[in-house]
C-alpha positions in Angstrom: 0.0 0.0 0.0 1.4 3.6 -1.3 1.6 6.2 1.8 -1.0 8.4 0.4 -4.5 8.8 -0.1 -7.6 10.0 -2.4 -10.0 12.5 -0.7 -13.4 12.9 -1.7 -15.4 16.3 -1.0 -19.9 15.9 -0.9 -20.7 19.1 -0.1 -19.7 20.2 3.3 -17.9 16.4 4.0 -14.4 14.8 3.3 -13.8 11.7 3.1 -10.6 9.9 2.7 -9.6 6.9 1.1 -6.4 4.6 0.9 -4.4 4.6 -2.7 -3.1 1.3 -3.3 0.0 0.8 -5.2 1.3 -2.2 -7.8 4.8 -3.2 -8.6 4.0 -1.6 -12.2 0.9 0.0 -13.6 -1.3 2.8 -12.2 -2.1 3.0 -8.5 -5.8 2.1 -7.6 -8.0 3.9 -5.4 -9.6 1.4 -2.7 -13.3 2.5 -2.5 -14.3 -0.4 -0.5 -15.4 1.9 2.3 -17.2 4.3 0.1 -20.7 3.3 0.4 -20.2 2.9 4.3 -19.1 6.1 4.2 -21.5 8.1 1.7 -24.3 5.5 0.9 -22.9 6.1 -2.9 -22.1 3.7 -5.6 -19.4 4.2 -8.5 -21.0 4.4 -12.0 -18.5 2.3 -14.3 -20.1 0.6 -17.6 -17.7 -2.2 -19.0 -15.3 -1.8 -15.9 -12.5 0.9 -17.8 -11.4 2.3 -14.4 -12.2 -0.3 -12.3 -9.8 -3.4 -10.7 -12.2 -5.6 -8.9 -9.4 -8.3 -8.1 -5.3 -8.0 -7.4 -3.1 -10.4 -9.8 0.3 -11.7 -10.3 -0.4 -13.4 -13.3 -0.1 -10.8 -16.4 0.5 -7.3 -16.7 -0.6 -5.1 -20.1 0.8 -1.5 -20.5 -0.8 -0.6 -23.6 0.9 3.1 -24.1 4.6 1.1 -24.3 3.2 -1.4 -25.9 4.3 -4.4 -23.2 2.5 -7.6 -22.3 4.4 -9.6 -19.6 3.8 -13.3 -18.1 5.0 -13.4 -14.6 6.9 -10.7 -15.5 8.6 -12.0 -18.5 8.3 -10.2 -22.1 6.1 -12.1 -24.1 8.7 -11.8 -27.3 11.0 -13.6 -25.5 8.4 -16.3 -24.3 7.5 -16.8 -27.7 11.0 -16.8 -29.2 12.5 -19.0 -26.5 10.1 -20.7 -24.7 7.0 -23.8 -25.8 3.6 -23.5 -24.6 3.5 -26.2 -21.9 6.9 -24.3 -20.3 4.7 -21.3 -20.4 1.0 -23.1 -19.2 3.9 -23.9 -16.2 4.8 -20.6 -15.4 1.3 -19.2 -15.3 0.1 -22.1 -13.2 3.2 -21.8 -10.8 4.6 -18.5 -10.9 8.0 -19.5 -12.0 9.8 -20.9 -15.0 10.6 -24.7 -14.7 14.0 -26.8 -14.2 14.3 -28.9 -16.7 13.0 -31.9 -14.0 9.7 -30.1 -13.2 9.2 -29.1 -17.1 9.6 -32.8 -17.8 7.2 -34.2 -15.1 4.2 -30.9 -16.3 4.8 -32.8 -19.8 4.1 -36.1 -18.7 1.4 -35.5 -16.4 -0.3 -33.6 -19.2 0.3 -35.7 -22.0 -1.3 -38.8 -19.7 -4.3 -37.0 -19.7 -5.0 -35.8 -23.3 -7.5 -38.9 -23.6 -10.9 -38.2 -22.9 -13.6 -40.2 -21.4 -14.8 -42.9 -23.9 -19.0 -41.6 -23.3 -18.1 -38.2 -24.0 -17.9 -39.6 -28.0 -21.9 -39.7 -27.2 -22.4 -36.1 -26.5 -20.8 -34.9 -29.8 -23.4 -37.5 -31.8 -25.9 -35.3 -30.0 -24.6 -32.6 -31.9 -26.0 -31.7 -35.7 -23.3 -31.9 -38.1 -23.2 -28.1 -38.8 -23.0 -27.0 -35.1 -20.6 -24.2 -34.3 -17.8 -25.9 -32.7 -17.5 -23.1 -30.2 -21.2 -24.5 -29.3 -19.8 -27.8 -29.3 -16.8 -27.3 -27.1 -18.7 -25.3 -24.2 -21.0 -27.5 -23.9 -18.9 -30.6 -23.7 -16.2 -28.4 -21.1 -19.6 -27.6 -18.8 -20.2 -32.3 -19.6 -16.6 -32.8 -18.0 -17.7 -31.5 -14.7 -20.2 -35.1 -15.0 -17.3 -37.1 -15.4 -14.8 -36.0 -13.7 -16.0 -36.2 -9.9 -12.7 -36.3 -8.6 -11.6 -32.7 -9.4 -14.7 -30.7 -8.7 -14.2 -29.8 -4.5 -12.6 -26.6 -5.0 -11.9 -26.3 -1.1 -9.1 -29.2 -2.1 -6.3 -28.2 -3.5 -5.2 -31.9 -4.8 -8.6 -31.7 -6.6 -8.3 -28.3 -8.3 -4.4 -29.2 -9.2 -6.2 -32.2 -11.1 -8.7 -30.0 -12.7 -6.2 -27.7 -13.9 -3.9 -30.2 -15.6 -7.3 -32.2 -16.9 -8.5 -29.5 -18.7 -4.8 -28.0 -20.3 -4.5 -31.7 -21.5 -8.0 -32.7 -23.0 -8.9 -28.6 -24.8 -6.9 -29.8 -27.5 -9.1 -33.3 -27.9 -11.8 -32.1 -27.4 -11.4 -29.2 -29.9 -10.2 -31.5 -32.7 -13.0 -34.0 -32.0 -15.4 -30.5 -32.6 -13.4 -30.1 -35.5 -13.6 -33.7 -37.1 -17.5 -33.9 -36.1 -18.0 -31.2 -38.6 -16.1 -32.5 -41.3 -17.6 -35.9 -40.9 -14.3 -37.6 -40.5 -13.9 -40.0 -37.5 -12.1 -39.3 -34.1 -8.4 -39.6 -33.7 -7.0 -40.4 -31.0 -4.2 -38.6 -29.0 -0.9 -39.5 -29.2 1.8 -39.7 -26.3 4.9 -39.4 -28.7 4.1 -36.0 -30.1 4.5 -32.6 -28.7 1.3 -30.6 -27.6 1.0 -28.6 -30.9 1.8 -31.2 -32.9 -0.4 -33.7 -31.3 -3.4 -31.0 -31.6 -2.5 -30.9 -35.5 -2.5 -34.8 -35.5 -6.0 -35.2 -34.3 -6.8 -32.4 -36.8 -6.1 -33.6 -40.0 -4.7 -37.6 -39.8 -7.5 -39.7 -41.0 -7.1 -43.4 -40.6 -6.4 -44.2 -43.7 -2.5 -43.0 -44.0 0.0 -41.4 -42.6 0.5 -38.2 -41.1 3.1 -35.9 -40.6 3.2 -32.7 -38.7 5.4 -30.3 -40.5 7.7 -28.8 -38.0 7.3 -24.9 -39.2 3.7 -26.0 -39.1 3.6 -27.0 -35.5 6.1 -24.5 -34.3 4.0 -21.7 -35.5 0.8 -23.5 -33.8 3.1 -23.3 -30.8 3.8 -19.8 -30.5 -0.6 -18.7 -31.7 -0.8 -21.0 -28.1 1.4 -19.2 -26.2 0.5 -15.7 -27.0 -3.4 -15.9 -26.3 -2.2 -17.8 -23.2 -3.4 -15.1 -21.4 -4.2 -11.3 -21.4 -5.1 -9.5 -18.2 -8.3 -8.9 -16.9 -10.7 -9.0 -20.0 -13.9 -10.2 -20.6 -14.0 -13.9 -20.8 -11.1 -14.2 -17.8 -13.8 -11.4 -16.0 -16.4 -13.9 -16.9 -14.4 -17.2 -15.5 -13.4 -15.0 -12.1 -16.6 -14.2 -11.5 -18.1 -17.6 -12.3 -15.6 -19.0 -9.7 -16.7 -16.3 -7.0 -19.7 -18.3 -6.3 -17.9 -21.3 -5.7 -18.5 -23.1 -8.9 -16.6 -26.4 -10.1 -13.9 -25.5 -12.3 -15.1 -27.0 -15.7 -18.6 -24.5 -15.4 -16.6 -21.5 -14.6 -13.9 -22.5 -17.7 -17.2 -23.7 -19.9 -18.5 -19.8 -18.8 -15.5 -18.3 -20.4 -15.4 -20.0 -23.6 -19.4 -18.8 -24.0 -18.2 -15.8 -23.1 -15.1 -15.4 -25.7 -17.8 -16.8 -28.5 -18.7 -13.1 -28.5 -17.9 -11.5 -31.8 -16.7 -8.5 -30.1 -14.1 -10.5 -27.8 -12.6 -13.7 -29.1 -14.2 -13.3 -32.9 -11.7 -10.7 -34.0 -9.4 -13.2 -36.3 -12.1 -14.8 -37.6 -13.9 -11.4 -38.8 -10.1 -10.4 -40.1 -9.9 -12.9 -42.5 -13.6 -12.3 -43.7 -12.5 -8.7 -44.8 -9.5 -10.3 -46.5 -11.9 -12.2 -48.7 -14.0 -9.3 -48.9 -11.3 -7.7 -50.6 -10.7 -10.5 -52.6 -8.0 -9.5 -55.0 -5.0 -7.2 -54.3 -5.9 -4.4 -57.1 -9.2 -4.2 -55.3 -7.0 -2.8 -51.7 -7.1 0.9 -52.5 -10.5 1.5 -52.8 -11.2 -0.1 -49.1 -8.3 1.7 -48.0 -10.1 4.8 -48.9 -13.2 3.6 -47.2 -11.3 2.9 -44.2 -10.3 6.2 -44.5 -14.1 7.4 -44.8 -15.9 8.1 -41.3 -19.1 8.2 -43.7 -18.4 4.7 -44.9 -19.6 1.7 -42.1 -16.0 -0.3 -43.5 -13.7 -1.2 -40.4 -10.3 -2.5 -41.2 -10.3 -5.7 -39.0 -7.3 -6.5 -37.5 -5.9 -3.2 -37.2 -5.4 -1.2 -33.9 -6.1 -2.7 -30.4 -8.9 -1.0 -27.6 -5.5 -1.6 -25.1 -2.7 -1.5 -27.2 -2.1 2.0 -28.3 1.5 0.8 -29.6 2.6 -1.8 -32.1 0.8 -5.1 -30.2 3.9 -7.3 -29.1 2.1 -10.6 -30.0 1.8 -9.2 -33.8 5.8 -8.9 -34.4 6.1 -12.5 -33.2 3.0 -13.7 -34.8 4.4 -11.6 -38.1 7.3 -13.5 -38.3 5.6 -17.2 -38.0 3.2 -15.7 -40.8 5.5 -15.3 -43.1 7.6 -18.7 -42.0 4.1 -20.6 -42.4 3.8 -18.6 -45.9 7.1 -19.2 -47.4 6.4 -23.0 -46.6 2.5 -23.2 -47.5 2.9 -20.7 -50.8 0.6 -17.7 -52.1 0.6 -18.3 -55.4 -2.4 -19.6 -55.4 -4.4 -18.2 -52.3 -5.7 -14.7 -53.2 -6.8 -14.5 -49.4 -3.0 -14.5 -48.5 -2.2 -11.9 -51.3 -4.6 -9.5 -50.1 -2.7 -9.9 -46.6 0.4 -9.3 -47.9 -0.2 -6.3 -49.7 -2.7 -5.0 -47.5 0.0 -5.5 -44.4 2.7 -3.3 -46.4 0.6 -0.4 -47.5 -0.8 -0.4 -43.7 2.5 -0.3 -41.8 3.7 2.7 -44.5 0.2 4.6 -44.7 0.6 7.9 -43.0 -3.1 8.0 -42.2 -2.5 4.1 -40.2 1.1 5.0 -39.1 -0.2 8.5 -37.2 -3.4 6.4 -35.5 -1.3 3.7 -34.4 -3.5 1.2 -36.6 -0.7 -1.6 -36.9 -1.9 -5.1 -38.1 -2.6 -6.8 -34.5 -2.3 -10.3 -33.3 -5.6 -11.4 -34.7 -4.7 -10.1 -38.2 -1.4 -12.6 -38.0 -3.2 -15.6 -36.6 -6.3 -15.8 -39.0 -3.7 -15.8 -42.0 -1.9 -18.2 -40.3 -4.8 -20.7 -39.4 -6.1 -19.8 -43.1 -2.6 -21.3 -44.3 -2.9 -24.2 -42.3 -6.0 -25.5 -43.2 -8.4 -24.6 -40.7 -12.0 -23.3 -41.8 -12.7 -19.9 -40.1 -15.6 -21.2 -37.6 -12.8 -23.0 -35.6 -10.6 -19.9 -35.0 -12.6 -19.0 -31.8 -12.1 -22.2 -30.5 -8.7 -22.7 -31.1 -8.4 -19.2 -29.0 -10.4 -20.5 -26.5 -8.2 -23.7 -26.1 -5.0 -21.3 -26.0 -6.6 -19.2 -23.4 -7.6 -22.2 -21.0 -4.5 -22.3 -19.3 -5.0 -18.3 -18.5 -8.5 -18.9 -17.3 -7.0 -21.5 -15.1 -4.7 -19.8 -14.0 -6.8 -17.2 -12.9 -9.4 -18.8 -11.1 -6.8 -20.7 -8.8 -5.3 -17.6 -8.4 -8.7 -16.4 -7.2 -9.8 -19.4 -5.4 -6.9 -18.8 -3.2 -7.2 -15.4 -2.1 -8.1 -14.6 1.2 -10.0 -11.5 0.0 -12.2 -13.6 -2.6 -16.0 -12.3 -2.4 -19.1 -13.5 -4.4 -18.8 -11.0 -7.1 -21.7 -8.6 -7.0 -21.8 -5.2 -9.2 -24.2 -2.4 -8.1 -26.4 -0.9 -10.3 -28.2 2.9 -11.0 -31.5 1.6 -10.6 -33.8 3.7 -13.4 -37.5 1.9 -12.9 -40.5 2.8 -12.0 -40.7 3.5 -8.4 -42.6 1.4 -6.0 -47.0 0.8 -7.2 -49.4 -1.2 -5.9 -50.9 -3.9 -8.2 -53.8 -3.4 -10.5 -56.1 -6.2 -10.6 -56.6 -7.0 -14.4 -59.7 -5.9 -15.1 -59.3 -2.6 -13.5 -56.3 -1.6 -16.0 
């Protein structure tokens, strides 16, 4: 806690109230005590100057440009680092010896299989079900199965949970995915890493082999490990407060995937790759350029810009490069989607009018192109996010679960009904 405080003058009365200091980022003021102390309520739509919760886990400053795991730059996560080193350091705070990486590996990889009756619940499914619809409603089925990693007051039980749920997203996302393609399931398999594995049970079909091509996987790798997590934001919101009423783990992670189905939240790559083939052909890319430009005109460049970032995002450098790796290997000869991308991405990072808003192609621009290249139709991009983002979710809600402050979350409201009536009787009104 910082040594100074906020005061607050209502007419003729002061009152004072402690200002709370981070290691980084802005100092908060605690208003706990305010309607104790006035009988007033804050008024704060969507949250954009409010912390309801104190975290160790990420840190955002959008001005410099900076997004930091446990304190590390994400660059160098994604340059250096794999996604189950990184699920570890979320989980546990710290990076792991080579020993405890090694054991996180196993014990995840020895639980990618799911249970053998959860093949039933996808046959309940129609074949053209989102698989965003599919995959929250299986993650809120697990809670059925799994009985013994639902007592949250355990911690043995929630470690379980945690590691249940980084191992089995990627199954039961490529089950959603091979549902709606008609092909049959395939199974995990113990001998590959996590992103390759993911990309097995994708796209092997029984009858031949498959091969994962290393670019291919490493690039999977690194979209995994930079929607890991990110702060405080709507669906991590959504999970935190799910878990403040004491929830089982699987609802309150089933919660935030319904909640990052939003077009507004977790939508964003998806809708960036359905401009691109808008577009559709690179001599086309001026004239929406000028109706980007246009406040007249309803045309949004998607993927462009960032409501936190107002700097060049640090996920879209890394994710820039594994475009163009995934590219190079994959070929755009042929792919007037991936054209448009190109050209588009050049003219926008040159463009006075982008350069002076700060409208640099973001993460979502990178990783649509990216999943594009790989083979992936654009209804599974959500979920894809959503299995990156599990480990975040996780991470948060043990986070939560464990703080001695936790309260059932509870927002106030300015109440703008009718005042107290009496009842009419019906054939009176």
């Amino acid at each position: 806690m910082s040594e100074h405080s906020a005061k607050l003058t209502l007419g003729d009365q002061t009152y004072e109230f402690p200002v709370l200091s981070g290691t980084v980022g802005p100092d908060v003021i605690d208003i706990r005590s305010l309607y104790s102390k006035t009988g007033l309520f804050t008024y704060d739509p969507g949250f954009t100057s409010t912390a309801a919760c104190d975290s160790a886990i990420t840190f955002i400053d959008g001005d410099k440009g900076e997004l930091l795991y446990r304190g590390y730059p994400i660059e160098q996560l994604a340059d250096k680092s794999s996604y189950l080193e990184v699920c570890y350091l979320l989980l546990y705070g710290e990076l792991p010896t080579s020993a405890e990486l090694k054991d996180f590996e196993i014990r995840v990889t020895r639980h990618t299989m799911v249970h053998e009756q959860i093949h039933y619940f996808f046959r309940g499914f129609r074949r053209d079900a989102h698989p965003m619809a599919i995959v929250t409603g299986v993650i809120g089925a697990m809670a059925a199965f799994y009985h013994d990693s639902t007592d949250i007051s355990d911690p043995e039980q929630r470690e379980i949970a945690s590691i249940r749920m980084v191992a089995k997203l990627p199954t039961i996302v490529a089950m959603a995915y091979k549902y709606s393609v008609g092909q049959p399931f395939v199974y995990p398999r113990n001998d590959l890493d996590y992103a390759s594995n993911f990309l097995h049970m994708c796209f092997a079909v029984p009858a031949e082999e498959y091969k994962v091509d290393p670019v291919v996987a490493r690039a999977m790798d690194r979209i995994f490990t930079l929607h890991a997590d990110h702060e405080q934001n709507a669906s991590t919101s959504t999970v935190r407060l799910s878990g403040s009423s004491d929830a089982n783990p699987f609802a309150c992670i089933a919660a935030g995937v319904a909640c990052l189905w939003g077009p507004a939240h977790g939508g964003a790559n998806e809708a960036a790759l359905n401009m691109l083939r808008e577009i559709g052909s690179v001599d086309r890319i001026p004239e929406f350029i000028e109706r980007a430009k246009d406040k007249n005109d309803p045309f949004r460049l998607m993927g462009f810009g960032h409501r936190v970032y107002k700097n060049y995002d640090p996920r879209a450098a890394v994710m820039q490069e594994s475009a163009r790796e995934v590219l190079a290997l994959m070929g755009v000869e042929n792919n007037p989607t991936l054209q448009v991308a190109q050209a588009l991405e050049k003219i926008a990072l040159e463009d006075p009018y982008f350069v002076e808003r700060k409208l640099y192609p973001n993460v979502d621009f990178y990783s649509g192109i990216i999943l594009d290249a790989i083979g992936f139709p654009t209804s599974m991009f959500t979920a894809i996010f959503a299995l990156s983002r599990t480990v975040g979710w996780i991470a948060q809600w043990k986070e939560m679960i464990g703080d001695p402050q936790k309260k059932i979350g509870r927002p106030r409201q300015l109440y703008k009904g009718a005042v107290q009536r009496d009842y009419v009787d019906i054939a009176r009104r």
